[in-house]
N, C-alpha and C positions, 0 to 999 in steps of 0.2 A: 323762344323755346316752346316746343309743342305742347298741348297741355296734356295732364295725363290722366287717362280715360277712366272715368267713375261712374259706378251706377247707383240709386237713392237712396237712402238709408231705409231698412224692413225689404228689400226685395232684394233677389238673387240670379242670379245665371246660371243655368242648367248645361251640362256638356254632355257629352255619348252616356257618360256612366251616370250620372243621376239621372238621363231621361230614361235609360234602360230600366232604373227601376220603377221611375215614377210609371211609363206606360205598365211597367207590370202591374201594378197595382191599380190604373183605370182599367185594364183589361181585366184583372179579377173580379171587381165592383161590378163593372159593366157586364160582364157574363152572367154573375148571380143578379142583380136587376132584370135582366131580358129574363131566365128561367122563369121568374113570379110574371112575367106578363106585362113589364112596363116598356113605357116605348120613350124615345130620347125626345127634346128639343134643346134650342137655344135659343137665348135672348140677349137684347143687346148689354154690352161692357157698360153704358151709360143710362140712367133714366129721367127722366122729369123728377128734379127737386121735388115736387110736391106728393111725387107716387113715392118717395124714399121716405121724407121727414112724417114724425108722431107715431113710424112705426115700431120703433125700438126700443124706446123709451129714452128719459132726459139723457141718460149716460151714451147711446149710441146712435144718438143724432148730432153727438157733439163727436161721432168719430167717422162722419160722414165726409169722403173727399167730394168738395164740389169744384166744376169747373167751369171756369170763365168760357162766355159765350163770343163764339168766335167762326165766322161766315154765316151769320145773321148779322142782321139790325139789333143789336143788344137790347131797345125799348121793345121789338117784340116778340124777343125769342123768351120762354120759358126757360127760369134758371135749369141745370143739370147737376146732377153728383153721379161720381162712380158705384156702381152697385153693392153693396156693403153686404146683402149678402142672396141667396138664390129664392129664397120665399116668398121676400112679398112682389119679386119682380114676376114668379109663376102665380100668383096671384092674380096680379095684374093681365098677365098673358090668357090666364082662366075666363076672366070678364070679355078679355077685350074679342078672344076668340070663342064667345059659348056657346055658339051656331055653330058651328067645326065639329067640335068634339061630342065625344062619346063617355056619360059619365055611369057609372065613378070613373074618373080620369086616371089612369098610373103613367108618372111620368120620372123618367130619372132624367138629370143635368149635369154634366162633367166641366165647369167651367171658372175662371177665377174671380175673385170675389178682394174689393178695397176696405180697408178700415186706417183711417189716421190717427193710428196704435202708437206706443213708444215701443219702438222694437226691442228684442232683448231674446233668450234661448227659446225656441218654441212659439214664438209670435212677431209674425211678419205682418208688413202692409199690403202686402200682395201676398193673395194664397188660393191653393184651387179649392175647391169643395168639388164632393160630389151626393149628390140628393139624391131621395129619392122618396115619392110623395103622391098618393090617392086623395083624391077629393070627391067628394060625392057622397060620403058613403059615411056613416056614423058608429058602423057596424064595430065592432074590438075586436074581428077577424083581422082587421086590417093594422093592429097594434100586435097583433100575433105574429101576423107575417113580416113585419118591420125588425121583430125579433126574431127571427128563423132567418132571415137574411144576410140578419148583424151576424149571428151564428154560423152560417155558411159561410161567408167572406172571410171572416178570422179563422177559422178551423180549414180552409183551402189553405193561409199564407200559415201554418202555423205557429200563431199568435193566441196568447192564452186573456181572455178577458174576464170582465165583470160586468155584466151588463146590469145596470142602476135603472130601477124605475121608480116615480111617484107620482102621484094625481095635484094636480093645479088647485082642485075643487077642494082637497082636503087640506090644501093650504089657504084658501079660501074661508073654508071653514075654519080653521084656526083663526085667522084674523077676526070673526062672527064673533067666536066663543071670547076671544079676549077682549070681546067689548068693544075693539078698535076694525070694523069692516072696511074703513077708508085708506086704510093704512098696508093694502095688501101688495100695492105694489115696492113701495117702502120693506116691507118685509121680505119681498121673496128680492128683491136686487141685496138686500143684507147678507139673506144665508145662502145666499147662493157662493159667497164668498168664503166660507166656511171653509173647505181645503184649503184656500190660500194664505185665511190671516187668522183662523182659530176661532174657538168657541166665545172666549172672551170678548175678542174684538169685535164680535157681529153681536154681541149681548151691548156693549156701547156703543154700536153706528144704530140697534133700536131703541139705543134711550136717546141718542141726539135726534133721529130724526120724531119724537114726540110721543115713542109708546111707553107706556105705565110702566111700573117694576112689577104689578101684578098679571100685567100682560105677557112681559118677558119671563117671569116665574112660570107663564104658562105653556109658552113657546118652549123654552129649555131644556125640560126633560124629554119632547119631541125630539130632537135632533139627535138628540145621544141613546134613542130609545134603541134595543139588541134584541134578541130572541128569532124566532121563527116568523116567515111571514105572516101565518097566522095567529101566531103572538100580536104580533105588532099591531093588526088589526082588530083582535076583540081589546085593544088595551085603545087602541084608538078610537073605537063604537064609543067605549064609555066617556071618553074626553070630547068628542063632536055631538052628544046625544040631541044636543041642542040647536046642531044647527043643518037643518036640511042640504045644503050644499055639500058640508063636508062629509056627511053620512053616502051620497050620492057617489061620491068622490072613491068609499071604501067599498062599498058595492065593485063598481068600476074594479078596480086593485083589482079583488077576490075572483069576479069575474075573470079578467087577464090573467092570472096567476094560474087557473083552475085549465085553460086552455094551455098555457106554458106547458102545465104539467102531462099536459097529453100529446106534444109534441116531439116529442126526443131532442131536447134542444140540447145540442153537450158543454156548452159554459154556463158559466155560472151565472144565474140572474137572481136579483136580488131585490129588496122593497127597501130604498132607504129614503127616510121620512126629512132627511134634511136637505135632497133637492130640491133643486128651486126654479134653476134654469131663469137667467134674469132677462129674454125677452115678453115686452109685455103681451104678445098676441095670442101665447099658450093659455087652455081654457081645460082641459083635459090632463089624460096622459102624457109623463114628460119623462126621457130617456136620455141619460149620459152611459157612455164606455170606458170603462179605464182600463190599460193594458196591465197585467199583473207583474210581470216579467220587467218589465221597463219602467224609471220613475221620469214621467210626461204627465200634464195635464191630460183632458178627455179625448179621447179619439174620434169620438163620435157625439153628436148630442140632435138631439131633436122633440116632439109634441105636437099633440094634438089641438088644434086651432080651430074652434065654431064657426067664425065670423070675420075671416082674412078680407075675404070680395068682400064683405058687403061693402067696406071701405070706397070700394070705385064702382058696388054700385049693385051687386049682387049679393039677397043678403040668403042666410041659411044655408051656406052650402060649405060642410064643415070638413075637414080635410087632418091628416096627418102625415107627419115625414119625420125621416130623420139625414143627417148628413155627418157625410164620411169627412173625416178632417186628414187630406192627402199627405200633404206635408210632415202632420205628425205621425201619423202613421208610416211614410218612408222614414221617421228618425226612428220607429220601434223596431222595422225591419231591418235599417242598417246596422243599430245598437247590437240587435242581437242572432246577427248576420243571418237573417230569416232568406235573403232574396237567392233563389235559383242561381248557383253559377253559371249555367249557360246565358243566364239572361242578359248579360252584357255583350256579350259576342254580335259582332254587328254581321257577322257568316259563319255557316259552320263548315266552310273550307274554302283556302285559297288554293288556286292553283296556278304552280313556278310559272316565270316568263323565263323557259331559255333560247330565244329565238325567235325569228319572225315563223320558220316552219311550226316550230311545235304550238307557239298560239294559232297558228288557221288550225293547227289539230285539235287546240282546247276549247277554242270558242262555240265548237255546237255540244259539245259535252257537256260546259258551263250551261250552254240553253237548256238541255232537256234537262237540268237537275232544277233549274229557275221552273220547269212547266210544272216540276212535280212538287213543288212549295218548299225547295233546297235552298237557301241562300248561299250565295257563295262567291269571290272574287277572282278575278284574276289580275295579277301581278301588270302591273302597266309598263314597267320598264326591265329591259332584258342587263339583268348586272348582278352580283355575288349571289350565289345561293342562301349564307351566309346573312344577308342584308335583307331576304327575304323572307326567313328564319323568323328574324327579329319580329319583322312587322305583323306575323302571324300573330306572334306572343304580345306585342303590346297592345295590339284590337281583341285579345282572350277569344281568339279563335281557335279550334280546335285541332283542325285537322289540315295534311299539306298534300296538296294532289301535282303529286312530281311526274313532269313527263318532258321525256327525251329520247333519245334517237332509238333505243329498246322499247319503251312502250310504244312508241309509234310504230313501229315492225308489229309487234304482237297484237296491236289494238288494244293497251291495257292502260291505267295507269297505275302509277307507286302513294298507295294510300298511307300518309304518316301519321299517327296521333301522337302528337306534340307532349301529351303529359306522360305519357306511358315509352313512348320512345319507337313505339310495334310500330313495325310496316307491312303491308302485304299487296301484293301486285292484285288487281282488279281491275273483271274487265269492263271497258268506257262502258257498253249496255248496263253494266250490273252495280255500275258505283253509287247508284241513287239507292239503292236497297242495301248495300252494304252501308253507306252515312245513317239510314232510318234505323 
């Protein structure tokens, strides 16, 4: 008995209609990327185990796919794991190529990315990312335009967000003030969990992992703090006074905030003080998206990084990005049928086969509608009109370009739109203008 065919658990197969919308959504990213001035690469699906591990911290090296070494010498090949996610591998590609480039560097990356997740709604093992990331450059112009971009990408798919920001350093600081400075990674992988498992339960994963009840007494009303950004920040001056990082940290905010304001950005952006963002590389600025309309985790998250190369070997060269989470973002668009109906249509007209004569008629017609950027089919086999109908409607193609022994006399053809039912005789010169 043949066996029957499965694919792994957390990954997926795409067909016509989910690629239609997924490319819709690289093509939008990738449009607002290229306007700010970023240029694309790629990197490889796999890297040296050792440029992946220590970078993520304890929790996401233990969700690193590694693979067995296979067409080497196993004693000398360099273990590998799949790329868990686009940063520290443009990192690496930063170092390895810094005679190449031209810095500050802008580079977007459209490519997929492994984690050995437990899959479940919203989180696969295989998923794409798309990045997008300056390096070079320390300036908060470049955390402005990271938000004018998030802004433009969801305001083109008409998607309503929240763009969340908070500083690394002010979380930093907090860990100073409460006495416990060793303990900041410990904290920020805690409340970073916050949406997921509540106030409570991140108040007890910091008493397990060693901090004081006067430290969490201090942490606490941070996270739940409300008001005006500007609120939140003279209430936080007085709570950091102590400790230069996190003052650093609020500087920073007010600064970004003060540029926000002068942007015309049209979603909403906001300063909440209980991100956390749990990779440990952030240093800076740190950005999560959440769709308003739709309940999904982040759509987006990203930060600012000092000291990514220095790791392989490059030090001070500080960088920020953020990345587009594709996946989730095609469930906000489908949820709330955001995507273009034309954008599944694999042509926007077939035209009938009835005959050997009238396709030699269609086939330069079909050319010159291809020269002028028309998609469009023609019917491969000469049989019911009827069964031709069909195939139009199930490819959500739009339109039917009928030609028979009458258009062939006049030089026209029978232009149908399929939702509407209208036809009108057009002639072969004039059908590409009448389709646009």
């Amino acid at each position: 008995m043949a066996q029957k065919p499965s694919i792994p658990k957390g990954t997926r197969d795409f067909g016509p209609s989910e690629m239609s919308g997924r490319n819709y959504i690289f093509q939008t990213v990738r449009s607002v990327f290229r306007q700010y001035g970023y240029q694309c690469i790629e990197t490889p699906s796999m890297e040296n185990l050792s440029t992946l591990l220590g970078k993520y911290g304890e929790e996401g090296d233990k969700l690193l796919f590694r693979i067995q070494n296979s067409g080497e010498k196993a004693t000398l090949a360099p273990e590998k794991g799949l790329r868990y996610d686009l940063t520290v591998p443009f990192a690496r590609f930063v170092v390895q190529h810094q005679n190449e480039l031209s810095f500050p560097f802008k580079r977007y990356q459209i490519q997929p990315v492994w984690r050995a997740d437990r899959p479940q709604k919203g989180r696969y093992r295989e998923f794409c990312q798309c990045d997008v990331d300056v390096i070079g450059s320390k300036s908060l112009l470049n955390e402005l335009e990271l938000v004018q971009i998030v802004d433009d990408v969801f305001s083109r798919m008409g998607v309503r967000v929240c763009i969340k920001i908070n500083n690394r350093k002010i979380l930093a600081g907090l860990a100073e003030v409460s006495g416990q400075p060793d303990k900041l990674v410990d904290i920020t992988v805690a409340i970073d969990k916050i949406d997921k498992i509540g106030l409570d339960a991140v108040k007890q994963e910091l008493f397990e992992k060693g901090l004081t009840e006067q430290a969490v007494a201090l942490i606490e009303p941070v996270l739940t703090l409300s008001g005006t950004t500007a609120e939140k920040i003279g209430k936080m001056r007085g709570l950091l006074a102590g400790s230069e990082t996190g003052l650093k940290g609020l500087e920073e905010v007010d600064t970004l905030f003060s540029l926000i304001a002068g942007a015309c950005i049209g979603q909403p952006v906001e300063l909440d003080l209980s991100l956390a963002r749990g990779l440990n590389y952030y240093t800076g600025a740190i950005f999560e998206v959440k769709a308003l309309d739709f309940a999904i985790g982040s759509i987006c998250g990203g930060g600012r990084y000092d000291d990514l190369t220095g790791i392989f070997g490059l030090p001070n060269m500080s960088g920020v990005g953020i990345s587009f989470g594709a996946d989730r973002i095609y469930d906000v668009l489908s949820g709330l049928d955001l995507f273009p109906h034309d954008a599944a249509a694999a042509a926007r007209v077939l035209f009938t086969n009835m005959g050997e004569k009238e396709t030699a008629y269609t086939i330069p017609v079909a050319a010159s509608l291809r020269a002028r950027g028309i998609a469009c089919e023609i019917y491969p086999d000469n049989t019911k009109l009827k069964k031709q109908f069909e195939y139009a409607d199930r490819k959500g193609i739009p339109y039917l370009a009928i030609v028979g022994d009458q258009e062939m006399a006049a030089g026209t053809v029978t232009l149908k739109d399929l939702a509407t039912g209208q036809q009108q005789a057009v002639p072969k010169d004039g059908l590409a203008d009448a389709l646009k």
